[in-house]
C-alpha positions as CSV (number, residue, x, y, z in Angstrom):
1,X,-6.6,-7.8,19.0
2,X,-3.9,-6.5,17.2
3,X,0.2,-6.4,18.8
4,X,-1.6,-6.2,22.5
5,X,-2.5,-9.9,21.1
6,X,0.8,-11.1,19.5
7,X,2.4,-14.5,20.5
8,X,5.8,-16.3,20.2
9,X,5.6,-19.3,18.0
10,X,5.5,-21.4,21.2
11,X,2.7,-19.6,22.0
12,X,4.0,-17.6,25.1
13,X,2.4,-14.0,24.9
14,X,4.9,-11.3,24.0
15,X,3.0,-9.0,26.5
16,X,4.8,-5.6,25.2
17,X,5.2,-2.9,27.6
18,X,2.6,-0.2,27.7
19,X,-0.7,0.3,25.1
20,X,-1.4,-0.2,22.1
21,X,-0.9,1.7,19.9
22,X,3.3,1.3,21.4
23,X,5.8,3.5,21.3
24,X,8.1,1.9,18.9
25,X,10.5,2.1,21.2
26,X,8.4,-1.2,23.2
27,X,8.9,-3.1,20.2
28,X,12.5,-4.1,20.3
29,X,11.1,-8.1,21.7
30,X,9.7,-8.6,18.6
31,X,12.7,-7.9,16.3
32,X,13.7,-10.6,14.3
33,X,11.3,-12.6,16.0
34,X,8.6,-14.5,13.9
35,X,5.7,-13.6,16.0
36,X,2.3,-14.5,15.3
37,X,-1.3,-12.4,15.8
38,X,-4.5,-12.9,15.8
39,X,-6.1,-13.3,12.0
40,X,-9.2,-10.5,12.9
41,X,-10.4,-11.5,9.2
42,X,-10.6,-15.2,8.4
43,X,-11.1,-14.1,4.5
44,X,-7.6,-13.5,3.9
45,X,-6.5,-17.2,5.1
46,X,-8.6,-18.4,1.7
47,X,-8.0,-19.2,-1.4
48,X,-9.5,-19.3,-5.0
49,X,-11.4,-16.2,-4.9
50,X,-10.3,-12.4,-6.8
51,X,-9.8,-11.0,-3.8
52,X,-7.9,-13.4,-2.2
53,X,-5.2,-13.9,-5.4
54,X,-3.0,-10.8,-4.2
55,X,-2.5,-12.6,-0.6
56,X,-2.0,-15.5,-2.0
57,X,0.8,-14.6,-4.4
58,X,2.5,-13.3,-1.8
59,X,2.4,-16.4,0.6
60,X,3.9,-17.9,-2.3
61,X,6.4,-15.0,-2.9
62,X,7.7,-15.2,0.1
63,X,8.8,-18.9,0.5
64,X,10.4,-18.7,-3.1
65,X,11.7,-15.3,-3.4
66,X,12.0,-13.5,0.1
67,X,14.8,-11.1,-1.2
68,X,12.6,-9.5,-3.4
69,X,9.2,-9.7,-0.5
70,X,11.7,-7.6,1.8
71,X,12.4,-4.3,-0.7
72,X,13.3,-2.0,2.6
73,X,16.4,-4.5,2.8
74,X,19.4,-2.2,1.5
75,X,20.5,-5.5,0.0
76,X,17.3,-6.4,-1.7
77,X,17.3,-6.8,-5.3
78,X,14.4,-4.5,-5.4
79,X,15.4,-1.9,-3.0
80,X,16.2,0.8,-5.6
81,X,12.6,0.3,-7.6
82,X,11.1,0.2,-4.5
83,X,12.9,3.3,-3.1
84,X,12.4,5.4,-6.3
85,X,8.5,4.5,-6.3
86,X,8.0,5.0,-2.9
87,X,10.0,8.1,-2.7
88,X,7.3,9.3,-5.9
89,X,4.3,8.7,-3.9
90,X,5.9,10.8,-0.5
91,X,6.9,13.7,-3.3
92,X,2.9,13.9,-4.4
93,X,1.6,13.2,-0.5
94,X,4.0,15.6,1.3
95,X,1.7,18.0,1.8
96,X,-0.7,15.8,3.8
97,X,1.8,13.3,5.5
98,X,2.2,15.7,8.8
99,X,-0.8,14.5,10.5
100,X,-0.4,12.7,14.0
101,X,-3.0,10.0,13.1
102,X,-2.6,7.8,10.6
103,X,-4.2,4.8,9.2
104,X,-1.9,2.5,6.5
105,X,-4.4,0.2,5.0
106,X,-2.3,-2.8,3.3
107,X,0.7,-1.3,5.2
108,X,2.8,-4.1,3.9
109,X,6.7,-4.0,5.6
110,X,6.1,-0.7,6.3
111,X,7.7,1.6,3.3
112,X,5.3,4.6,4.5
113,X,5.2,3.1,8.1
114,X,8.2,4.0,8.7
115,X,8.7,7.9,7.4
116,X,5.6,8.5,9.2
117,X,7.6,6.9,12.9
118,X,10.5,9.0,12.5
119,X,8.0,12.2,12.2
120,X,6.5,10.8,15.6
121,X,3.2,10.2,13.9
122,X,0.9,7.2,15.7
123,X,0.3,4.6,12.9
124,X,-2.1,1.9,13.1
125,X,-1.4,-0.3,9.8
126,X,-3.3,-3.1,8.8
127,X,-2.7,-5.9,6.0
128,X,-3.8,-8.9,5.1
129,X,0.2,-10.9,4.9
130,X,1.3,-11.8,8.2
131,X,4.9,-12.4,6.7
132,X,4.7,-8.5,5.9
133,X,3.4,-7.6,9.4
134,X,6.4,-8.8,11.1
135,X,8.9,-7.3,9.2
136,X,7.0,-4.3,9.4
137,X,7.3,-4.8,13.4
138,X,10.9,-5.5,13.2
139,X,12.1,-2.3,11.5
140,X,9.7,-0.1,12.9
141,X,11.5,-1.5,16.3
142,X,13.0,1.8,18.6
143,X,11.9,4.6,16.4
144,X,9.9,7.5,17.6
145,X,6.0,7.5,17.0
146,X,3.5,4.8,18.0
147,X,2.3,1.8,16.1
148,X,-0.6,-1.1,16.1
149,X,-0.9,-3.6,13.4
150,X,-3.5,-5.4,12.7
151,X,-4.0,-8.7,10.9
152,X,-6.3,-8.3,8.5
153,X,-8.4,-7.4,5.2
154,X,-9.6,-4.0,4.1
155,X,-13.1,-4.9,4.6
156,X,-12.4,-5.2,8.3
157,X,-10.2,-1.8,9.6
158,X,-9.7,-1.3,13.3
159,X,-11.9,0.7,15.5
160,X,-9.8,3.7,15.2
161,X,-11.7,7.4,13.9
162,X,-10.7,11.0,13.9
163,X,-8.0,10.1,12.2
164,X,-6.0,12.8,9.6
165,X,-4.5,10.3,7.3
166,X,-5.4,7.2,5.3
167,X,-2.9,5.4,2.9
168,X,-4.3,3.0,0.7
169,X,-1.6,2.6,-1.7
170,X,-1.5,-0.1,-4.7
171,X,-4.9,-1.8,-2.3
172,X,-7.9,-0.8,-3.5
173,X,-7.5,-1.9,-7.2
174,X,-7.6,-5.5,-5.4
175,X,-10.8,-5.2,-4.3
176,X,-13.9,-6.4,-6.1
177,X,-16.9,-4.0,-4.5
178,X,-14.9,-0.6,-3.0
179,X,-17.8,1.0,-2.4
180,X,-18.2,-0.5,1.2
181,X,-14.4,0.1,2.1
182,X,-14.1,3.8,0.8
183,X,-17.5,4.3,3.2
184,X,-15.4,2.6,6.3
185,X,-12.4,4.4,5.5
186,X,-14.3,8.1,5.2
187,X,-16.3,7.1,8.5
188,X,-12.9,7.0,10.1
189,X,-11.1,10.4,8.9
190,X,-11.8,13.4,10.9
191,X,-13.8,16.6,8.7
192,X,-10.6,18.2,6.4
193,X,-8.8,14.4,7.1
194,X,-7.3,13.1,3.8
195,X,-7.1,9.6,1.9
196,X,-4.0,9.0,0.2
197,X,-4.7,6.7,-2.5
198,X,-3.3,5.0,-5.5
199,X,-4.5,2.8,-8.2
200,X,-3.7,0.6,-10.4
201,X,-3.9,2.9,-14.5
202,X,-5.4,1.2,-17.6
203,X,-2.9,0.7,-19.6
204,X,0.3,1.5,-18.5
205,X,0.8,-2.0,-16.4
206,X,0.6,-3.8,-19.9
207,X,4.0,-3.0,-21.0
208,X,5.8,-3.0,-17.8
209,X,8.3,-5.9,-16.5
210,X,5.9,-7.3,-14.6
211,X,3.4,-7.7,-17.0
212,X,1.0,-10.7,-16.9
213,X,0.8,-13.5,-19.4
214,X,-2.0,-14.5,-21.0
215,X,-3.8,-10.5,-20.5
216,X,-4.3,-9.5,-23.9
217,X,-7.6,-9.4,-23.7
218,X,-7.9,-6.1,-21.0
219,X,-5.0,-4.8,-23.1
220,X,-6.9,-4.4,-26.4
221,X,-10.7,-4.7,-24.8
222,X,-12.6,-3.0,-23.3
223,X,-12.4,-5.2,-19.9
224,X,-11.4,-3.3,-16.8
225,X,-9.8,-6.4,-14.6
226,X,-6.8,-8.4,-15.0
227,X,-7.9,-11.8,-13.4
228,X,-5.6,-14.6,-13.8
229,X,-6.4,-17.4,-11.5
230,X,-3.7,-18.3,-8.9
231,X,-1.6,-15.2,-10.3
232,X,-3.7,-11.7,-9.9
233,X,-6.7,-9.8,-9.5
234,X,-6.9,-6.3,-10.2
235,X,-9.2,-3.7,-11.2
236,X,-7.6,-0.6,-13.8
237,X,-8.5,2.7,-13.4
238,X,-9.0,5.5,-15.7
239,X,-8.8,9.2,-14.3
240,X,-12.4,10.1,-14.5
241,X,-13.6,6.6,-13.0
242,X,-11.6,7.4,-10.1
243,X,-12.2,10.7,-9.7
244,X,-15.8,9.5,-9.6
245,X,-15.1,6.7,-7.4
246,X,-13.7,8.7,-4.8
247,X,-16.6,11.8,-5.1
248,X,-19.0,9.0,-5.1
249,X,-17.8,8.8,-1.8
250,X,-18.0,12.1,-0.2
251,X,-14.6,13.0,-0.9
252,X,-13.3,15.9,-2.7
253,X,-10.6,14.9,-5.0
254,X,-7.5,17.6,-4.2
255,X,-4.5,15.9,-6.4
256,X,-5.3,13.3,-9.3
257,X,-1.7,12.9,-10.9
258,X,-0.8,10.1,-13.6
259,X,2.6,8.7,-12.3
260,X,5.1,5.7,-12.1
261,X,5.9,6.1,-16.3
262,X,9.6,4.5,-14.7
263,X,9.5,3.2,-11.2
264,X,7.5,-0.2,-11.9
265,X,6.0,1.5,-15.2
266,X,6.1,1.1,-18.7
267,X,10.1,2.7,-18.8
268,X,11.1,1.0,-15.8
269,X,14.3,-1.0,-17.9
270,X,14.7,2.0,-19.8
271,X,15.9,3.7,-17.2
272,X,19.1,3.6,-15.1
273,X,18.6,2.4,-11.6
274,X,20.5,5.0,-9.5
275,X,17.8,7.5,-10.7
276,X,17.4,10.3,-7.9
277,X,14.0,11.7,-7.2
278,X,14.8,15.0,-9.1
279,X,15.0,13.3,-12.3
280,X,12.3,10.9,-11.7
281,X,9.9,13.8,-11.7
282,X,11.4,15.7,-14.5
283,X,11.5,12.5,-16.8
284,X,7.6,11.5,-15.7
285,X,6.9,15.2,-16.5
286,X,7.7,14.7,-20.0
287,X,5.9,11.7,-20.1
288,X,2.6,13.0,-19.0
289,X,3.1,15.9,-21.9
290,X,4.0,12.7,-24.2
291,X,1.3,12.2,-26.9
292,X,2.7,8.2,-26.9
293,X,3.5,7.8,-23.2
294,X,0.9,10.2,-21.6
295,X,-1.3,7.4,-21.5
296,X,0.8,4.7,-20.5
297,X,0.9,5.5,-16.6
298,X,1.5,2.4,-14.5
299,X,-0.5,4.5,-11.6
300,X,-2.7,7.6,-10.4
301,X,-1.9,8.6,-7.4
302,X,-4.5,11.1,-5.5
303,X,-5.6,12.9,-2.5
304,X,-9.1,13.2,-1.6
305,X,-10.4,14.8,1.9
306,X,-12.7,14.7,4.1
307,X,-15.2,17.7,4.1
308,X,-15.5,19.7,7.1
């Protein structure tokens, strides 16, 4: 499976030079080409069901609103709130992000795909959105490292183990049981590996631009999911149900940090958009010590590891 698999649309293989995973370098035939791969999980082509209403969304994003699907663009009406939450997540992981084997589960276009190249890291990302794969491909394309995609669901990761890194950023909260994917994703990290994750926080998504209609009711209940049919499906988080979540697990929890108060949080059009990373932090400091806005995180953003 995976890019050793990938086709032209006229169905000619694209037979890239080398192994999979491939230097980056070997992937300059797919740029700007709309290739296709094999689907190695048949769920995510559905519809109707929670955990198919992120993927679909996003087929639908991307036909009306590619500009804002393709954030890495420099031109891309999202590229600074994209930048600024991506470059929060790297500040929180740094300490973890120099290992040579990495899984990206829901990789997406490739915002951590790409850092992780340009270190010379192998990456083997995986996500359920072709339209996402490809561009991933395409700027990925003559870097250093080594990269695979796959086309696929969480519930169905490749064949890859003794690996030191797993990202699964903004992915599991779409998931309905995570107990049989955080058991897939441990099996694959190597003793003292770490998961990188982050989740969706209970409250803080409520008052933030892209809130959902219609959602009072896991706003002021006690219900857990957003699910909005055709819209979303997500699950919220509160910091001892994760931490729980991921020792349930096996995993020792390392760094559990309430964050994204701006980027894509409750203070996101509060706040002015050329924002550096410096006073990102300082501000989302203040909000965590905030009696009003300590709460109000849009995310948690952790580390667990892998005992050895």
């Amino acid at each position: 499976m995976s890019l050793s698999r990938a086709t032209f649309p006229d169905g000619r293989p694209v037979s890239l030079e080398g192994e999979p995973p491939y230097a980056a370098a070997a992937l300059e035939p797919l740029f700007e080409v709309p290739f296709l791969l094999p689907c190695e999980d048949r769920a995510v082509l559905g519809t109707g069901a929670p955990a198919n209403a992120y993927l679909e969304a996003a087929r639908t994003a991307w036909e009306e609103w590619p500009e804002w699907m393709d954030y890495l663009d420099p031109e891309s009406p999202a590229y600074p709130l994209k930048r600024a939450a991506r470059d929060l997540y790297l500040h929180w992981w740094r300490p973890w992000l120099s290992g040579r084997r990495v899984l990206d589960v829901g990789c997406g276009i490739g915002r951590f795909v790409l850092p992780l190249l340009d270190r010379g890291a192998t990456v083997w990302g995986v996500d359920g959105d072709l339209h996402s794969l490809q561009r991933c491909a395409w700027r990925a394309a003559g870097r250093p490292g080594r990269l695979d995609l796959h086309w696929s669901a969480i519930h169905r990761l490749p064949p890859v183990f003794d690996l030191d890194v797993v990202i699964a950023c903004e992915v599991l909260c779409y998931v309905p049981d995570t107990k049989p994917v955080l058991h897939e994703i441990v099996e694959r990290l190597r003793p003292g590996g770490a998961l990188l994750v982050s989740l969706e926080a209970r409250y803080g998504w409520a008052s933030s631009a892209d809130a959902a209609p219609t959602a009072l009711s896991p706003i002021v209940g006690t219900e857990r999911v957003v699910d909005i049919p055709g819209d979303r499906w997500v699950r919220t988080y509160d910091r001892a149900e994760l931490r729980a979540e991921l020792e349930d697990a096996g995993l020792q929890v390392e760094r559990l940090v309430a964050t994204h108060y701006v980027p894509e949080g409750p203070l996101e059009q509060s706040a002015p958009e050329d924002m550096d990373l410096a006073q990102l932090l300082e501000v989302e400091q203040a909000c965590r010590a905030h009696p009003v806005w300590g709460p109000l995180n849009r995310v948690w953003t952790a580390v667990a590891i892998k005992p050895r």
